[in-house]
FIVEXTOR-309515 format. One record per residue (C-alpha): residue number from 1; x, y, z. Coordinates in steps of 0.02 Angstrom, whole numbers, plus 32768, in hexadecimal, padded with zeros to 4 digits. Each point is the difference from the previous one (the first is absolute). Example, Ala and Ser with C-alpha at 12.3 -4.5 7.8 and 13.67 -1.06 7.14 Angstrom:
! residues 2
<pt num="1" u="8267" v="7F1F" w="8186"/>
<pt num="2" u="8045" v="80AC" w="7FDF"/>
//
This chain:
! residues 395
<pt num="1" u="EA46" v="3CC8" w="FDC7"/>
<pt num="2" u="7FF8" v="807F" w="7F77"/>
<pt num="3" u="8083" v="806E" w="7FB3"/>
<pt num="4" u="8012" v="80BD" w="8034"/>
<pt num="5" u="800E" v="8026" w="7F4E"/>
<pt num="6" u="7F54" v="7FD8" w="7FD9"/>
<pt num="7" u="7FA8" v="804E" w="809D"/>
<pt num="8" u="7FB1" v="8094" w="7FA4"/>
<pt num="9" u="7F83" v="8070" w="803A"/>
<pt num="10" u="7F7C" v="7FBE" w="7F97"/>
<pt num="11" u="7F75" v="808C" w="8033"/>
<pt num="12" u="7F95" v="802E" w="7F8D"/>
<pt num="13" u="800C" v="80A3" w="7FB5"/>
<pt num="14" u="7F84" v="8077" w="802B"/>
<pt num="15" u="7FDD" v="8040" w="7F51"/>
<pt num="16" u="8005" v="7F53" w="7FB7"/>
<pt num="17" u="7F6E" v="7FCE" w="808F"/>
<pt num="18" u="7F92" v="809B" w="7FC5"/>
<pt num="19" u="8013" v="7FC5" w="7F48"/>
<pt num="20" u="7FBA" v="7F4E" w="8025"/>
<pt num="21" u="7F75" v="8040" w="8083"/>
<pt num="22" u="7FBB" v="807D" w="7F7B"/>
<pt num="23" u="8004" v="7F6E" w="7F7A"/>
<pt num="24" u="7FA6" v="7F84" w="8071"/>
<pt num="25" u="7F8C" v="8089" w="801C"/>
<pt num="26" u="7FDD" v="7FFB" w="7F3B"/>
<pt num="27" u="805A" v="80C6" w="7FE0"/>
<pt num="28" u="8028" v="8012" w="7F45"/>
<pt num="29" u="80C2" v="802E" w="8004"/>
<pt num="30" u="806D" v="8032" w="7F83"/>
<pt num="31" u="80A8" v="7FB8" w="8041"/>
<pt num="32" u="809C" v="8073" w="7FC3"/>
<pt num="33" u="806F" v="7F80" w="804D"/>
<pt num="34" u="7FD1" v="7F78" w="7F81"/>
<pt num="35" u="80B0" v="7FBF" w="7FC1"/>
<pt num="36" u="7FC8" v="7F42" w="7FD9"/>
<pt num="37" u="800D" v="8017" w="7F3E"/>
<pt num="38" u="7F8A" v="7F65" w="7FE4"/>
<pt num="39" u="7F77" v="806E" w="804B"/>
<pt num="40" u="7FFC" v="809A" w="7F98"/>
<pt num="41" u="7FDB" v="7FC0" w="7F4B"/>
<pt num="42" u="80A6" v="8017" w="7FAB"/>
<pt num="43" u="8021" v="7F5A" w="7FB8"/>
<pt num="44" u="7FB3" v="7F66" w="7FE7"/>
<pt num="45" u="807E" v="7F73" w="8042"/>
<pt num="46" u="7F97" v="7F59" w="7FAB"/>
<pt num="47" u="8089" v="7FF1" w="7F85"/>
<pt num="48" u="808F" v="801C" w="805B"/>
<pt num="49" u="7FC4" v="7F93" w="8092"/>
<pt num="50" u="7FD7" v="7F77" w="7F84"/>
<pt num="51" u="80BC" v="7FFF" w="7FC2"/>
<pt num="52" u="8021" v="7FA9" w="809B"/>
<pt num="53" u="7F9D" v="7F73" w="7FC2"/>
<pt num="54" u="807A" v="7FE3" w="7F60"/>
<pt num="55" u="8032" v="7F4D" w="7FF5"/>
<pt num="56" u="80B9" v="803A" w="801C"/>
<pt num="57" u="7FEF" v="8017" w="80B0"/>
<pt num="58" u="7FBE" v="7F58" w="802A"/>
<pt num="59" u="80C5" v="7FB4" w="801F"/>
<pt num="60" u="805D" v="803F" w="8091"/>
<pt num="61" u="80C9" v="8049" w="7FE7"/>
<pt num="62" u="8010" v="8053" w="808F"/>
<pt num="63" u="808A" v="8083" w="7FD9"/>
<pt num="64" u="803A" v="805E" w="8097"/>
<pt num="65" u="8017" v="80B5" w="7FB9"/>
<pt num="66" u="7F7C" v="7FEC" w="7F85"/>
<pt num="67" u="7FEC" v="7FA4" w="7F48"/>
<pt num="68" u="8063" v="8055" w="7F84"/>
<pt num="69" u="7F74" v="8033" w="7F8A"/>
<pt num="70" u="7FB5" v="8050" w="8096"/>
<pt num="71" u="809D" v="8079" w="8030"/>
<pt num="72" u="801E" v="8020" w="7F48"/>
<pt num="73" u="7F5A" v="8049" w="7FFD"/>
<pt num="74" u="8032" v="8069" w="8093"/>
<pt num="75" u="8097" v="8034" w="7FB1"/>
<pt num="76" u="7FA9" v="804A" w="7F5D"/>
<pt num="77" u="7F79" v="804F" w="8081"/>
<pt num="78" u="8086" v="8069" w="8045"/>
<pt num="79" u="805B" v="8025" w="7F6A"/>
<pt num="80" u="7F4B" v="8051" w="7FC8"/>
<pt num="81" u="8020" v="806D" w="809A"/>
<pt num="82" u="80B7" v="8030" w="7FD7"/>
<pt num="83" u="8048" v="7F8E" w="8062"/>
<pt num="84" u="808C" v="7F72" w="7FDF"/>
<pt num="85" u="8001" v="7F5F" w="8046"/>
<pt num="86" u="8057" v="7F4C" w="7FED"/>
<pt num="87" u="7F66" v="7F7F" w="8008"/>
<pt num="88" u="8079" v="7FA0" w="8062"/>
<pt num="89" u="7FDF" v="808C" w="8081"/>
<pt num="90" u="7F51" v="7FF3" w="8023"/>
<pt num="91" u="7FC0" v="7FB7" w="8091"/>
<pt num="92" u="7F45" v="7FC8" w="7FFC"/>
<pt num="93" u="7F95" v="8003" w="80A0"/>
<pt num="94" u="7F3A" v="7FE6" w="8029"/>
<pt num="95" u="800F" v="80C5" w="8037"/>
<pt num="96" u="805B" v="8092" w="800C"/>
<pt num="97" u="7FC8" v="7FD8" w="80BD"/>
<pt num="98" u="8056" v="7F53" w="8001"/>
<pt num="99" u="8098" v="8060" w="7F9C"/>
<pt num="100" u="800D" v="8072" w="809A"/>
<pt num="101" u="8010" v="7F6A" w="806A"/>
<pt num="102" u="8076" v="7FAF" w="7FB2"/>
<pt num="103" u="806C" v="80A5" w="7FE9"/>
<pt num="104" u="7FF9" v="8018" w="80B0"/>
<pt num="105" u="802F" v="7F57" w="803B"/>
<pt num="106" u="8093" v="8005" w="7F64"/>
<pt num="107" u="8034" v="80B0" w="8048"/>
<pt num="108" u="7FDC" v="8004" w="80AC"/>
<pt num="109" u="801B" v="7FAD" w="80B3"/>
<pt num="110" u="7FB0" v="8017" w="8080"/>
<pt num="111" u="7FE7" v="80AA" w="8047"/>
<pt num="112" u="8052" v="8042" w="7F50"/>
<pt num="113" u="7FB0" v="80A1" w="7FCF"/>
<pt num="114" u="7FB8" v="8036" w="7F63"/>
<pt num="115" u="7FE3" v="80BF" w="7FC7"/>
<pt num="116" u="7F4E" v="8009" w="7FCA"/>
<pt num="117" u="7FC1" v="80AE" w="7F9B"/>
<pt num="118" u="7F60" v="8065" w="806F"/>
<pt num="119" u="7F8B" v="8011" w="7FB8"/>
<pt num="120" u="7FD7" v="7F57" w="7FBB"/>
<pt num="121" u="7F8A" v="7F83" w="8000"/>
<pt num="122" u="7FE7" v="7FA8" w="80A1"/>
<pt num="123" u="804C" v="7F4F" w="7FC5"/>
<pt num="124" u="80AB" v="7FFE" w="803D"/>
<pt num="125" u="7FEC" v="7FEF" w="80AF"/>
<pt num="126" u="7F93" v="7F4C" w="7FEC"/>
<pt num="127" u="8084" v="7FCE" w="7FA8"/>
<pt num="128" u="80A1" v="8025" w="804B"/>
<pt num="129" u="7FBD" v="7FD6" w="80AF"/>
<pt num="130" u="7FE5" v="7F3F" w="7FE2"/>
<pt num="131" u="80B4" v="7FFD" w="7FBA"/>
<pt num="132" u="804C" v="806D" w="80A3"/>
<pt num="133" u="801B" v="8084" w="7F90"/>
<pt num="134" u="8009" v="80B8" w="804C"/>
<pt num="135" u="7FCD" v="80A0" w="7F91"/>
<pt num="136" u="8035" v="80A4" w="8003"/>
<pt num="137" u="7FB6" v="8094" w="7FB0"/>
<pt num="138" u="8039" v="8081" w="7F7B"/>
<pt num="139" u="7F9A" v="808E" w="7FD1"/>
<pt num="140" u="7FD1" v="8032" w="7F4F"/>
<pt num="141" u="7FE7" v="80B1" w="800D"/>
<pt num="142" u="7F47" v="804B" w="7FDA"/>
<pt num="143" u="8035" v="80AD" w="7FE8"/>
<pt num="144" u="8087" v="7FB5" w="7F5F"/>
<pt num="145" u="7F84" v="7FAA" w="7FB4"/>
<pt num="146" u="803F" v="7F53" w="8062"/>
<pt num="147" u="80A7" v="800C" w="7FDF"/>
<pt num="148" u="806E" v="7F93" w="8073"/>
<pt num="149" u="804F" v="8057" w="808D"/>
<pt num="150" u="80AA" v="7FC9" w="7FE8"/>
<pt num="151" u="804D" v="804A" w="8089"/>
<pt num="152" u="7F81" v="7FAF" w="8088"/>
<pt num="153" u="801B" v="7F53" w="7FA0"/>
<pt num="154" u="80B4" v="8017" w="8014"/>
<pt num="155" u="7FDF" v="801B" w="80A4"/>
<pt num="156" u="7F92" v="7F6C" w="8029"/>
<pt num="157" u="8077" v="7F7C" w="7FBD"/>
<pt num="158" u="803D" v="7F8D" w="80A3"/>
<pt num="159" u="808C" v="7F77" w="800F"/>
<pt num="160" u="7F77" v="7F8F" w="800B"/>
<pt num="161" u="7FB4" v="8044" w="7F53"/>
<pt num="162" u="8014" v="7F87" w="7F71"/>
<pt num="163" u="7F65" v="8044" w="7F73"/>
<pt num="164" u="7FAD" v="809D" w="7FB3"/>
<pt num="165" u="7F4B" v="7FE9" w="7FC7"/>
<pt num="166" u="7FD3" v="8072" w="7F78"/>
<pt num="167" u="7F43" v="7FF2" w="7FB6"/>
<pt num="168" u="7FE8" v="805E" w="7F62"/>
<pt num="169" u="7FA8" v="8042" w="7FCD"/>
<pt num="170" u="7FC3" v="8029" w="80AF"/>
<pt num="171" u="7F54" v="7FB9" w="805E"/>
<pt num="172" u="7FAF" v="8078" w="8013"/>
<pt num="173" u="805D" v="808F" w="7FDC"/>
<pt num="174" u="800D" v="7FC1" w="7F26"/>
<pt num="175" u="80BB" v="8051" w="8005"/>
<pt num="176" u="8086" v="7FA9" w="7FA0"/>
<pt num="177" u="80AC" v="8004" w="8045"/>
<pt num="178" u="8071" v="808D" w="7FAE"/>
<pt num="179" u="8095" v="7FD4" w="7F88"/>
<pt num="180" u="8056" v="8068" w="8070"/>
<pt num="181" u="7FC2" v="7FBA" w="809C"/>
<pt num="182" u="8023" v="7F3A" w="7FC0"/>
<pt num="183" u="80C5" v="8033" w="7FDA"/>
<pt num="184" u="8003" v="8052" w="80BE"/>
<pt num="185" u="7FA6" v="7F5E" w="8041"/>
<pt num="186" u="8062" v="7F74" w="7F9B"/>
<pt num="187" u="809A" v="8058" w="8048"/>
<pt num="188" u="7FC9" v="800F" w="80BB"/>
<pt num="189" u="7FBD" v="7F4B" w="7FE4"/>
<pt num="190" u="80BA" v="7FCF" w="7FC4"/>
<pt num="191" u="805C" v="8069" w="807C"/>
<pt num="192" u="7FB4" v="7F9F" w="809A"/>
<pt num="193" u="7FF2" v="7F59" w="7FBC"/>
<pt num="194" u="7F46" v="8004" w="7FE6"/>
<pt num="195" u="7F9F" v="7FB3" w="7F7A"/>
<pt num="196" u="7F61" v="805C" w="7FAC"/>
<pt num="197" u="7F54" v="7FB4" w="7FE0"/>
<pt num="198" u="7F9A" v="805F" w="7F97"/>
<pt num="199" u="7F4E" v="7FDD" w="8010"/>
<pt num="200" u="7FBC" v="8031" w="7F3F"/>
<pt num="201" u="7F53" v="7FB4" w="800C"/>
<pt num="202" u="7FA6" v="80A0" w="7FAB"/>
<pt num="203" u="8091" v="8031" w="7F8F"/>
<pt num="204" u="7F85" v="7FF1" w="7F51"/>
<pt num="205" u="7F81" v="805E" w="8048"/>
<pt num="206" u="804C" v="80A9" w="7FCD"/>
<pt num="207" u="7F8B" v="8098" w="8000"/>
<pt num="208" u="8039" v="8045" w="7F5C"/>
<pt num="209" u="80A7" v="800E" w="7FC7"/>
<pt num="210" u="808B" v="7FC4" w="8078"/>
<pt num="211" u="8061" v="80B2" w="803C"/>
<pt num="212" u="80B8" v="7FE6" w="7FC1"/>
<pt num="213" u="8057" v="8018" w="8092"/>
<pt num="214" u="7F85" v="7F60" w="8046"/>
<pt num="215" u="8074" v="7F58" w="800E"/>
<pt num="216" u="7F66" v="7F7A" w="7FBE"/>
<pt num="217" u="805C" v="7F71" w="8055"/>
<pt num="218" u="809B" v="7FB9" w="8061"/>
<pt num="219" u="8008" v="7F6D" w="7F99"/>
<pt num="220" u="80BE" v="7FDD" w="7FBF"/>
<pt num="221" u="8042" v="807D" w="8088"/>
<pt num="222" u="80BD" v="7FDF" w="7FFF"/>
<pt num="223" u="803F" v="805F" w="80A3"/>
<pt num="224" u="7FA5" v="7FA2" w="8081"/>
<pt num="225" u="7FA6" v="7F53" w="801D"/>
<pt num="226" u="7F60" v="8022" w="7FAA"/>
<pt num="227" u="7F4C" v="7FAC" w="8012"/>
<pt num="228" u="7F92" v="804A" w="7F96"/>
<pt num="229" u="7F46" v="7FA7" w="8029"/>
<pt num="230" u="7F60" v="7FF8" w="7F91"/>
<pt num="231" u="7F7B" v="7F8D" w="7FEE"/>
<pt num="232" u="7F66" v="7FBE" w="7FA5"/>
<pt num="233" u="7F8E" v="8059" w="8089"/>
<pt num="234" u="8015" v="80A9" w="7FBF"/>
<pt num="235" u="8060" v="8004" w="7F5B"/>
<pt num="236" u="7F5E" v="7F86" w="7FB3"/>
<pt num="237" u="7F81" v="802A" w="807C"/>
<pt num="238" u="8003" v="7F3C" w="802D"/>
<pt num="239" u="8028" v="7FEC" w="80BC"/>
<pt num="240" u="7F8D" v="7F59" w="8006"/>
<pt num="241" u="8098" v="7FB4" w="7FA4"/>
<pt num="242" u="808D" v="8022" w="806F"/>
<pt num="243" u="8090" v="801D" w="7FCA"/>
<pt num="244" u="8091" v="8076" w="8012"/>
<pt num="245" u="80B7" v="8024" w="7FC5"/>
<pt num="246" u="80A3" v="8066" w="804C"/>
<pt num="247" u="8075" v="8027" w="7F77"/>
<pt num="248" u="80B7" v="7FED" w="804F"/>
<pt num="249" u="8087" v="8078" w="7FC8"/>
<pt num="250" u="809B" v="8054" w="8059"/>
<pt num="251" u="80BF" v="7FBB" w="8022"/>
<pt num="252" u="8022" v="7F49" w="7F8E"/>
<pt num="253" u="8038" v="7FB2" w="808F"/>
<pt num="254" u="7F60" v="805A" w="8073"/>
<pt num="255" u="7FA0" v="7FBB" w="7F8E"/>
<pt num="256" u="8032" v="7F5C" w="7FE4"/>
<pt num="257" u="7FF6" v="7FD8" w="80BF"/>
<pt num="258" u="7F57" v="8047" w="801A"/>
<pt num="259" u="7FC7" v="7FA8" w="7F6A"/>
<pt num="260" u="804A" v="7F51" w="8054"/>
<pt num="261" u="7FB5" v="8029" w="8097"/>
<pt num="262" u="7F57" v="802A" w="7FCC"/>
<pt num="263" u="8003" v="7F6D" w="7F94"/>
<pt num="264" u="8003" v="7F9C" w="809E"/>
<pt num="265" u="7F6E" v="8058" w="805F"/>
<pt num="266" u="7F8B" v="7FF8" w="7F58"/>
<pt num="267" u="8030" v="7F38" w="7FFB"/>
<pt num="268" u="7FCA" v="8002" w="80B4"/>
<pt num="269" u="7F4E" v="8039" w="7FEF"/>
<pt num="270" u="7FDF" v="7FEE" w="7F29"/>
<pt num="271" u="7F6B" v="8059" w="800F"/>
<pt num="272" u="7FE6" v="8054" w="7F46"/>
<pt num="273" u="7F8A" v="7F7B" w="7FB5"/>
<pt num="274" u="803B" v="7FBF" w="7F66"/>
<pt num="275" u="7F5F" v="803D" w="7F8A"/>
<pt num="276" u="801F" v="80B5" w="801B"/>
<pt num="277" u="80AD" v="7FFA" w="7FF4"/>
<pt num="278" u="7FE8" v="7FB1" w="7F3F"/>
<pt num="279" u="7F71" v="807E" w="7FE6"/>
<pt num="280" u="8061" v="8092" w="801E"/>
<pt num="281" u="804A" v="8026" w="7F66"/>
<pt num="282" u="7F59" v="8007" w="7FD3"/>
<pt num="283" u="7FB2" v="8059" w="8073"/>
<pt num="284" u="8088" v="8070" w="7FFB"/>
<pt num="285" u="7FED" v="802B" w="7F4D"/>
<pt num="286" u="7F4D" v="802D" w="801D"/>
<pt num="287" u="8003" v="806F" w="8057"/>
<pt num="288" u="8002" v="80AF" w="7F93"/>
<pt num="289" u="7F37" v="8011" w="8012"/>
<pt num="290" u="7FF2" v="7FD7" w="80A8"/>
<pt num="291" u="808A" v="808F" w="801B"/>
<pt num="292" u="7F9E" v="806D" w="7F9C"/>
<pt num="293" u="7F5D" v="7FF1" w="8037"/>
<pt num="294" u="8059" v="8020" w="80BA"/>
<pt num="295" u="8062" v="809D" w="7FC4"/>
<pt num="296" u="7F61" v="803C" w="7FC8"/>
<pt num="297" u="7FB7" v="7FDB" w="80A6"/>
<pt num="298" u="806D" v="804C" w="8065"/>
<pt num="299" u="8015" v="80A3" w="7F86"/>
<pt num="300" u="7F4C" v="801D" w="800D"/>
<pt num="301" u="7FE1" v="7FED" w="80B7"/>
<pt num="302" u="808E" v="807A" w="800D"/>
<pt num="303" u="7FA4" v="8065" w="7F8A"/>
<pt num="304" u="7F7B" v="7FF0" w="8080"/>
<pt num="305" u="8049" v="8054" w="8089"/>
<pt num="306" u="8035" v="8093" w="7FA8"/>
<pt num="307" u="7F5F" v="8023" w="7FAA"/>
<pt num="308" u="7FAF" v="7FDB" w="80C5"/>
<pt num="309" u="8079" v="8082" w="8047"/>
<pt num="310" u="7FE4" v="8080" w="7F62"/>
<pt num="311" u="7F4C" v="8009" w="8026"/>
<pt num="312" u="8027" v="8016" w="80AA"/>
<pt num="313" u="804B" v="80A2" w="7FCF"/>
<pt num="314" u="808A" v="806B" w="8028"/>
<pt num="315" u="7FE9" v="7FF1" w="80B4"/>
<pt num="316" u="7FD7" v="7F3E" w="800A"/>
<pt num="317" u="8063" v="7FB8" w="808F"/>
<pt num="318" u="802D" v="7F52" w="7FC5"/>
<pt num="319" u="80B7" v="7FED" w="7F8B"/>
<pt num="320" u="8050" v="7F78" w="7F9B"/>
<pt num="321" u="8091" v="7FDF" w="8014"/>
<pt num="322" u="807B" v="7FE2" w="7F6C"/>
<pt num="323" u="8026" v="7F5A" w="7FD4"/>
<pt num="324" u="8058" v="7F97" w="7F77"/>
<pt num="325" u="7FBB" v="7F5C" w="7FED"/>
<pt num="326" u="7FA0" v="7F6E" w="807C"/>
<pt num="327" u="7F52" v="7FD5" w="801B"/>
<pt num="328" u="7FF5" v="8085" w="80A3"/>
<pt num="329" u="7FD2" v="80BF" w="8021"/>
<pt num="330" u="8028" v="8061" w="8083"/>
<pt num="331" u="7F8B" v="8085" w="8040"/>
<pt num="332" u="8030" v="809C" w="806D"/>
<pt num="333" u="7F5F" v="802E" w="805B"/>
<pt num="334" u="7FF1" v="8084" w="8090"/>
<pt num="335" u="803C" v="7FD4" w="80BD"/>
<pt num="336" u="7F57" v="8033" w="804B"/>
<pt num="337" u="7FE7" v="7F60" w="8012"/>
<pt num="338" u="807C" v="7F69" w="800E"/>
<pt num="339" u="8017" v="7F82" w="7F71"/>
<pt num="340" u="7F8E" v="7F7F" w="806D"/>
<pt num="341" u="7F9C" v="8088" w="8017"/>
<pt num="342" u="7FE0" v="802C" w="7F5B"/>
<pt num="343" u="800C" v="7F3A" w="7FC9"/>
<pt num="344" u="7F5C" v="7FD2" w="8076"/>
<pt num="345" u="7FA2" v="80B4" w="7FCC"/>
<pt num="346" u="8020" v="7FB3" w="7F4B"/>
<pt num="347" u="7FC0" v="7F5F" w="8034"/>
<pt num="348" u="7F76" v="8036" w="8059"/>
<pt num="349" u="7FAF" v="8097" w="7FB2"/>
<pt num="350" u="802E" v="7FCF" w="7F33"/>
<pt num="351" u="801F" v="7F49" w="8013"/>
<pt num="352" u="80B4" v="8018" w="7FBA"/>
<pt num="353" u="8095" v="7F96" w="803A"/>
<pt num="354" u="8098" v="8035" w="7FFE"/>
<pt num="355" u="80A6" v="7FF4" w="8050"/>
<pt num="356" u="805B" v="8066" w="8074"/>
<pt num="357" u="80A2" v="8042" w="7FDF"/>
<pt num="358" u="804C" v="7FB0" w="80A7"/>
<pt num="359" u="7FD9" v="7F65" w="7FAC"/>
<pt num="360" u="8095" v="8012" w="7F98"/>
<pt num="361" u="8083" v="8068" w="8086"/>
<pt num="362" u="7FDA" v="80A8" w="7FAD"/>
<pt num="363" u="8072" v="807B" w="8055"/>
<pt num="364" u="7F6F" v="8064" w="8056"/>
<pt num="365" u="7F4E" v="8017" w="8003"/>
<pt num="366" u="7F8E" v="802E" w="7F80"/>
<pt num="367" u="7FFF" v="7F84" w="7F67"/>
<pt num="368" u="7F83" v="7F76" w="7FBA"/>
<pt num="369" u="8029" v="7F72" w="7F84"/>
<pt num="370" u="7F73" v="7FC9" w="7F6F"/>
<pt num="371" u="8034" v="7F75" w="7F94"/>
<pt num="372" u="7FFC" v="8037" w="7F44"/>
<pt num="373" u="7FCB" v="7F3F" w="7FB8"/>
<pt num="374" u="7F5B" v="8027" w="803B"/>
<pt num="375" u="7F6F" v="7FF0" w="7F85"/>
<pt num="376" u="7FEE" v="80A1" w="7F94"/>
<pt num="377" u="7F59" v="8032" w="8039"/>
<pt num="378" u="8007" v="7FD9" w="80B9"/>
<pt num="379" u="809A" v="804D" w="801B"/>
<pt num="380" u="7FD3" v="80A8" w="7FAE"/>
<pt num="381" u="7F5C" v="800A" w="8072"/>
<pt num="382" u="8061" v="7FD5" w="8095"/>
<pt num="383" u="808B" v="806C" w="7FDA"/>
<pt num="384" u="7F7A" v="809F" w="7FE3"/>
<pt num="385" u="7FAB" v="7FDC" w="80A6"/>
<pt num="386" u="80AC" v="7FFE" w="8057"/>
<pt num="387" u="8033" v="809E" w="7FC9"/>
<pt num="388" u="7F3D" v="8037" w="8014"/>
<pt num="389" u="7FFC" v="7FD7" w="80B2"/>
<pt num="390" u="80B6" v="8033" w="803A"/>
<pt num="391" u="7FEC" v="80AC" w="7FAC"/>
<pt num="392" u="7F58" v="801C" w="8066"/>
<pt num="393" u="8049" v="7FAE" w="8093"/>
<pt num="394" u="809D" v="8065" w="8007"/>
<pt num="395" u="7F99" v="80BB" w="7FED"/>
//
């Protein structure tokens, strides 16, 4: 009676079970996977939640692609992040989730295939399935600081392919796609009739100064069909309010169609409630401190780890590994144990959670992933007894 495409293996995760058996036993934990930013005292949402509760939003337009004062907001947001886009292009959704959706369904049929970058966060799959959408991997090589391997990308594109999912910068590796790297990719995407969405969720959340040779987003690519997605979740720290955006550029006449098209699927389900849609400007427009007080977040949890691994000395067997922006940090850690190995010793003997690099479809063994949005203090003492413990573990 039910669909194939939803009959997932719905076991739970044995680190996941640990976590909730050691809080029902009452264990203080200091969870490095926290990545719900209305948990971690950053911002205080009362007055942008109680924009939604302006007057304005009392009469229902519906307008399929979004009201105009809410994708000319959009617009100016990526113009502050060097991109270049016609409101008209903007395509307003409840989620970047719901965007992928509808991107798949716009893109896809059935047993289509989309190219999907490893490692990542483990999203796509939920997604694509329900829609009978197949992914393929391509690897971002560890050793080049993440750089796309263009030559096994190249090499994974089928008949059947018809999309290239690009998230930058990266979850969880915090690398930004090279200039170089986007002008290889918008003309692979071109050459074999693929279009390019370009997941840029974390783009603000720069640590420091944006390397030159860093693209800081797709938005008003001309080569290819171009979705460039955001949203209110990360870019205002608001993801109670729902809603998301994909920024279409590429081809005129690419354009144009998917623009018709999508305009058909968003009258279908008009999910973006009218109230946030007319606060966004707003919200939009406030949102330097929140961005600030984050920046300063993540800069001095990363500040953290270094000064954890300093006093660890010149033999300390945890490393950070470079990164350029996002809210994660990857940790190489010895392979005397293996990541759930060293995930449940964590858990069990410091009451710190963290997340295994397999999590994320690191290329090998050895790796653990800490959220950087976690409060100051917590994170630095659960960052100094994770060094603490793997250094005496490993000797």
């Amino acid at each position: 009676m039910l669909s194939r495409r939803t009959a997932w293996d719905r076991t739970e995760n044995a680190l996941t079970a640990r976590v909730a058996a050691a809080r029902a036993r009452g264990q203080r934990l200091i969870d490095l996977t926290e990545t719900n930013p209305t948990r971690v005292d950053l911002v205080d949402a009362r007055p942008q939640v109680a924009l939604l509760g302006h007057p304005r939003g009392a009469i229902y337009e519906p307008a399929s692609l979004g009201h105009a004062s809410a994708r000319e907001a959009v617009a100016r947001y990526v113009a502050s992040r060097g991109g270049a886009i016609d409101p008209a292009h903007v395509v307003l959704a409840a989620s970047t989730s719901e965007l992928y959706a509808w991107l798949f369904q716009l893109l896809c049929d059935a047993g289509d295939r989309v190219l999907v970058p490893r490692p990542s966060y483990p999203l796509f799959q939920w997604l694509a399935g329900p829609e009978g959408v197949e992914l393929d991997g391509y690897p971002l090589v560890r050793e080049a600081g993440f750089r796309v391997d263009l030559d096994a990308l190249e090499r994974a594109v089928r008949p059947t392919t018809r999309a290239l999912l690009l998230v930058s910068p990266n979850n969880p590796t915090g690398t930004f796609v090279r200039r170089d790297e986007a002008e290889a990719l918008v003309a692979l995407a071109a050459r074999h009739d693929l279009a390019i969405v370009a997941d840029e969720v974390f783009g603000d959340f720069v640590h420091g100064a944006l390397p030159a040779d860093r693209l800081p987003t797709f938005a008003g690519t001309e080569g290819a069909l171009t979705f460039a997605l955001g949203g209110l979740s990360k870019v205002c720290l608001l993801p109670q309010l729902k809603l998301g955006w994909g920024a279409v550029s590429g081809p005129r006449a690419l354009v144009d169609e998917a623009l018709a098209r999508l305009e058909v699927l968003a009258d279908t389900y008009l999910s973006v409630s009218t109230p946030v849609q007319l606060a966004l400007p707003e919200l939009l427009d406030a949102r330097g401190p929140t961005l600030e007080r984050t920046r300063a977040r993540l800069a001095a949890n990363l500040a953290a780890i270094d000064r954890a691994i300093e006093a660890g000395g010149p033999s300390c067997t945890v490393r950070r590994l470079p990164t350029d922006g996002g809210w994660t940090a990857i940790l190489e850690v010895p392979r005397v144990l293996d990541e759930d190995g060293w995930a449940r010793l964590l858990l069990d003997e410091q009451g710190v959670v963290v997340q295994p690099g397999w999590f994320y479809d690191l290329d090998r063994d050895g790796f653990l992933v800490v959220s950087l949005i976690v409060a100051e203090a917590a994170f630095a003492e659960g960052i100094e007894r994770l060094v603490a413990a793997v250094d005496h573990a490993s000797r």
